[in-house]
C-alpha positions in Angstrom: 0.0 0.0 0.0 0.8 3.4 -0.5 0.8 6.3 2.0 -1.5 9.2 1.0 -1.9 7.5 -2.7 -2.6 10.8 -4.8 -0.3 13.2 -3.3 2.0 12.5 -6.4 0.8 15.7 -7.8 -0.7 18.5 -5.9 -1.9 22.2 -7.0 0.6 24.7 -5.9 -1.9 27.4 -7.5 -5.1 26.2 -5.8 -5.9 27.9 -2.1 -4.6 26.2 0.9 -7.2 23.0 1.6 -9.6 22.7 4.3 -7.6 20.3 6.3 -5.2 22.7 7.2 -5.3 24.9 10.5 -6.2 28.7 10.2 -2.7 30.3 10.6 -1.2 27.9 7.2 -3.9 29.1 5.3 -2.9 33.2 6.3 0.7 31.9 6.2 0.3 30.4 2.4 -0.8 33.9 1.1 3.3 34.5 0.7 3.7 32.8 -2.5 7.3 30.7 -1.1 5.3 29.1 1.8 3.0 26.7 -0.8 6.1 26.0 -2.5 7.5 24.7 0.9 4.0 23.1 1.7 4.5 21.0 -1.7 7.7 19.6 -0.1 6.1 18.1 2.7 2.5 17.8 1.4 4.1 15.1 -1.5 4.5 11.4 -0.1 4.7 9.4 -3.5 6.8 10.4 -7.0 4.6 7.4 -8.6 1.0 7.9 -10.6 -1.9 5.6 -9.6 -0.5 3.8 -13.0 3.0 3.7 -11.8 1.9 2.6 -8.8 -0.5 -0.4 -10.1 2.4 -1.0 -12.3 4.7 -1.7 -9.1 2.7 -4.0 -7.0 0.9 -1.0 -5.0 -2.9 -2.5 -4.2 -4.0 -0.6 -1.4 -4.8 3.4 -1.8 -5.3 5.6 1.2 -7.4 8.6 0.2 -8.0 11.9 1.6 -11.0 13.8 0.0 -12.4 17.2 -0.2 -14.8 19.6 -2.2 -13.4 23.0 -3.1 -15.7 25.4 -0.7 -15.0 28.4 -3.3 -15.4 26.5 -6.1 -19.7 26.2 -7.4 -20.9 22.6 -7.7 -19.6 19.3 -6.3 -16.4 18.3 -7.9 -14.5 16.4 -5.3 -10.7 16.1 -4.5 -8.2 14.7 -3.5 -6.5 16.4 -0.6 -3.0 16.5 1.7 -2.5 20.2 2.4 -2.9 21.4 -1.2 -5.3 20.3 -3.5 -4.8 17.2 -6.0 -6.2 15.6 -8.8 -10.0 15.4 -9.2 -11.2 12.0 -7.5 -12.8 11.0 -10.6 -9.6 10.7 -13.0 -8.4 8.9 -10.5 -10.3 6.3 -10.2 -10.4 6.3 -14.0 -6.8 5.8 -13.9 -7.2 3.0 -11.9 -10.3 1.3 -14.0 -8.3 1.7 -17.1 -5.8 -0.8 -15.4 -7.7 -3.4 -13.8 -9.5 -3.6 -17.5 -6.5 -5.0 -18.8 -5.6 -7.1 -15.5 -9.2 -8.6 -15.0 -7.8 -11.1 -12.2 -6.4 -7.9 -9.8 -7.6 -6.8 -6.4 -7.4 -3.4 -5.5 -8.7 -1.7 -1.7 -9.6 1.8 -1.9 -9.6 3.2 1.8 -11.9 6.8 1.6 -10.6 7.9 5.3 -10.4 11.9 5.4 -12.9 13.7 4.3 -12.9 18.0 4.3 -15.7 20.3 3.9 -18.3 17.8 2.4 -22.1 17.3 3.2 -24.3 14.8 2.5 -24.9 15.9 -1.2 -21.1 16.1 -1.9 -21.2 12.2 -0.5 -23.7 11.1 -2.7 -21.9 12.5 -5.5 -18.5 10.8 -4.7 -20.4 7.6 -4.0 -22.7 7.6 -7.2 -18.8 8.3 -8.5 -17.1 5.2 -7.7 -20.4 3.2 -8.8 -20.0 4.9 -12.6 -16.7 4.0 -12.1 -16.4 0.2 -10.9 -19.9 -0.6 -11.5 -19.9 -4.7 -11.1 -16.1 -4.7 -9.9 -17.2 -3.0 -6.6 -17.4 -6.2 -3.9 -20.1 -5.8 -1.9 -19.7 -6.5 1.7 -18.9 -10.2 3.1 -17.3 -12.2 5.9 -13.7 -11.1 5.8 -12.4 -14.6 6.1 -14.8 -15.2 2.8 -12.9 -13.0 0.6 -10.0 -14.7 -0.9 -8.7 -14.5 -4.8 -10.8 -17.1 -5.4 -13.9 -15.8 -4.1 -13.5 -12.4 -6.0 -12.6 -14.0 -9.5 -15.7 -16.5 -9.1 -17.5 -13.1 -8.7 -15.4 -11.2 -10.9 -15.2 -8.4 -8.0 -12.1 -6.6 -8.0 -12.7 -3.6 -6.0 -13.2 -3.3 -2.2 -14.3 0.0 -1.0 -13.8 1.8 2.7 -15.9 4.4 3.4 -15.5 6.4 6.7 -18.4 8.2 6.7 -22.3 6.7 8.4 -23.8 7.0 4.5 -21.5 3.7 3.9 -24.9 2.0 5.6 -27.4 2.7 2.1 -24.7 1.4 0.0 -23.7 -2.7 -0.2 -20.3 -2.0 -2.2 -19.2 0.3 0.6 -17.4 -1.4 3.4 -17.5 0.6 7.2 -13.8 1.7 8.1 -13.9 -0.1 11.3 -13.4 -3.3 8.6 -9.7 -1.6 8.0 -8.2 -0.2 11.2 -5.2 2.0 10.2 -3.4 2.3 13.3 -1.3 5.6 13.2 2.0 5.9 15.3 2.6 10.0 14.8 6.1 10.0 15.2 9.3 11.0 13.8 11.5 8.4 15.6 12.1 5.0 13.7 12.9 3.2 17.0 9.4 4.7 18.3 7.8 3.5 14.8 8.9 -0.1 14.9 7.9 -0.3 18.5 4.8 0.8 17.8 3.9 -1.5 14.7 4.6 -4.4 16.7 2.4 -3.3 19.6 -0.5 -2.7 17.1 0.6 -6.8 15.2 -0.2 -8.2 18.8 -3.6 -6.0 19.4 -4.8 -7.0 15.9 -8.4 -8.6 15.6 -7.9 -12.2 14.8 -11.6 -12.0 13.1 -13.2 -9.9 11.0 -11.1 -7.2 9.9 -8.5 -6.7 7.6 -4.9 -4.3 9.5 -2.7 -1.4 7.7 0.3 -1.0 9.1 1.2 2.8 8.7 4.8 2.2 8.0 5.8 5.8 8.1 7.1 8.9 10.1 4.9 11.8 10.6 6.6 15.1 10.3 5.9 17.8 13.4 5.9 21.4 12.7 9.2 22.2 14.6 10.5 18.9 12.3 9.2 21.4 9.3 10.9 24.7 10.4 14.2 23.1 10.9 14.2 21.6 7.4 11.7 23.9 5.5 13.7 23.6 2.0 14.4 19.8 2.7 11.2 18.7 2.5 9.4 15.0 3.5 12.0 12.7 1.4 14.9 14.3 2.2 14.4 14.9 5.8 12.5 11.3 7.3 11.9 9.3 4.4 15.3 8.6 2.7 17.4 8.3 6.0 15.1 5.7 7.8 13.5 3.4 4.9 15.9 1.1 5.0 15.3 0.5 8.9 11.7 0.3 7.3 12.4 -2.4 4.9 14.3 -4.5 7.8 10.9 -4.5 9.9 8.7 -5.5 6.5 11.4 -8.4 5.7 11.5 -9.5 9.5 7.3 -10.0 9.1 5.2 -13.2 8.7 1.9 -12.9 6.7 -1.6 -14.4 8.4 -3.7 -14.5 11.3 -1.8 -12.0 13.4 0.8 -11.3 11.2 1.0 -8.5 9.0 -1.8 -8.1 6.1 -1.7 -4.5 4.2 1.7 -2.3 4.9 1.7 1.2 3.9 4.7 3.2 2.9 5.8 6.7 1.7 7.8 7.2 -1.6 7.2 3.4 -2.2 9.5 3.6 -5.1 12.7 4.6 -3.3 13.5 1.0 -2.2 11.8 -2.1 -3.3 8.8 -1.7 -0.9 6.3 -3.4 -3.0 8.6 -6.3 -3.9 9.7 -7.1 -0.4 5.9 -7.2 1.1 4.6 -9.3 -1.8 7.3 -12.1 -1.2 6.2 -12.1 2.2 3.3 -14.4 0.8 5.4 -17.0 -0.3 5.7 -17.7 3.6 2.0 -18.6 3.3 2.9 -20.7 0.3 5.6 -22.8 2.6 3.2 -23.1 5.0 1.0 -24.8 3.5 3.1 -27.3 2.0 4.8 -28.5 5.0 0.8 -28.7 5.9 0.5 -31.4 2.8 
């Protein structure tokens, strides 16, 4: 999985977005303080394409409506605004077209100045979208490969938001628990993925593991011009990569790991071979 999926691009021209605190949003009328917010707002180099292409299957999404803007085109959203949700998910149609046996989660977590009518546009979004790709909601345990190729689903959708109730291809966030540790220490990071492995649910619920450091704002004033990559990411991946190697796959194991700039190292290689684990396992079972 990838951390904050769309922030590839983001819109150095458009206002400051709704998730931001008061004082940024005064701050970013000085033209050098979005380009400094585009340094730490970024968290992937990769498109949704790119990142399909590399193994990436999980997308964590932030979404908002433009409050200046008439009508309800929707967003995506870290800090300055993105791409509009809807070529995104186009993007991402296009591909699982030509790879009809690929499974893709699309986590909807953060939502900014939205009502009710901006939901149902979003949601009647994804259904134009997917349409009979979108798996409706099951048993966890129910939904293997098998399961979604039998039904030719190849979409699972969380929605963080009550109106995920009218909808059966929209799954309830608490189905996903994202577990976020907030800190720039790696030591602290790793401590606290483990911690969060043993708490998993054993039933019922699939787990993200947020493996990645959170910037603080004294973090962002030492190392304005720096930005995200150069400052947390780069130095402390590979410590990153040791954890996801170390990892065993299953029932209390690790199941969806998130990263930032998932290209830098070979992130989406190293989790995926953690499966063949599950493969050894069950032949020494036979």
């Amino acid at each position: 999985g990838s951390h904050d999926s769309f922030s590839y691009w983001v819109d150095e021209k458009s206002p400051v977005g709704p998730d931001q605190a008061t004082a940024i949003k005064r701050l970013a009328k000085i033209s050098l303080v979005k380009k400094i917010m585009k340094k730490w707002s970024v968290t992937q180099n990769l498109t949704f394409k790119e990142q399909l292409e590399g193994g990436i299957r999980y997308f964590d999404l932030r979404v908002s409506s433009k409050p200046e803007e008439i009508g309800q085109e929707i967003y995506f959203i870290h800090g300055l605004f993105g791409i509009k949700v809807w070529d995104g998910l186009m993007e991402i149609n296009t591909f699982l077209g030509q790879h009809p046996k690929e499974v893709i989660f699309l986590d909807f977590n953060h939502f900014y100045a939205m009502d009710d009518g901006h939901h149902f546009y979003l949601i009647n979004k994804i259904r134009s979208a997917f349409g009979s790709k979108l798996c409706s909601i099951a048993c966890v345990e129910h939904v293997t490969l098998q399961y979604m190729w039998e039904k030719k689903y190849q979409v699972l959708t969380f929605y963080h938001y009550p109106l995920y109730r009218e909808y059966p291809f929209l799954w309830p966030g608490n189905k996903i628990p994202a577990p976020w540790a907030n800190t720039t220490n790696v030591h602290k990071l790793l401590q606290f993925l483990e911690t969060t492995l043993e708490e998993r649910s054993r039933y019922g619920t699939f787990h993200v593991s947020q493996a990645i450091l959170t910037p603080r704002v004294k973090t962002i004033a030492r190392h304005l011009i720096r930005g995200l990559k150069n400052t947390l990411v780069h130095r402390n991946l590979p410590m990153i990569l040791n954890w996801v190697k170390a990892q065993k796959p299953g029932v209390m194991g690790v199941n969806i790991i998130t990263s930032d700039f998932v290209e830098l190292v070979d992130f989406a290689a190293t989790v995926i071979a953690l499966n063949d684990l599950l493969l050894e396992e069950d032949e020494s079972a036979t």
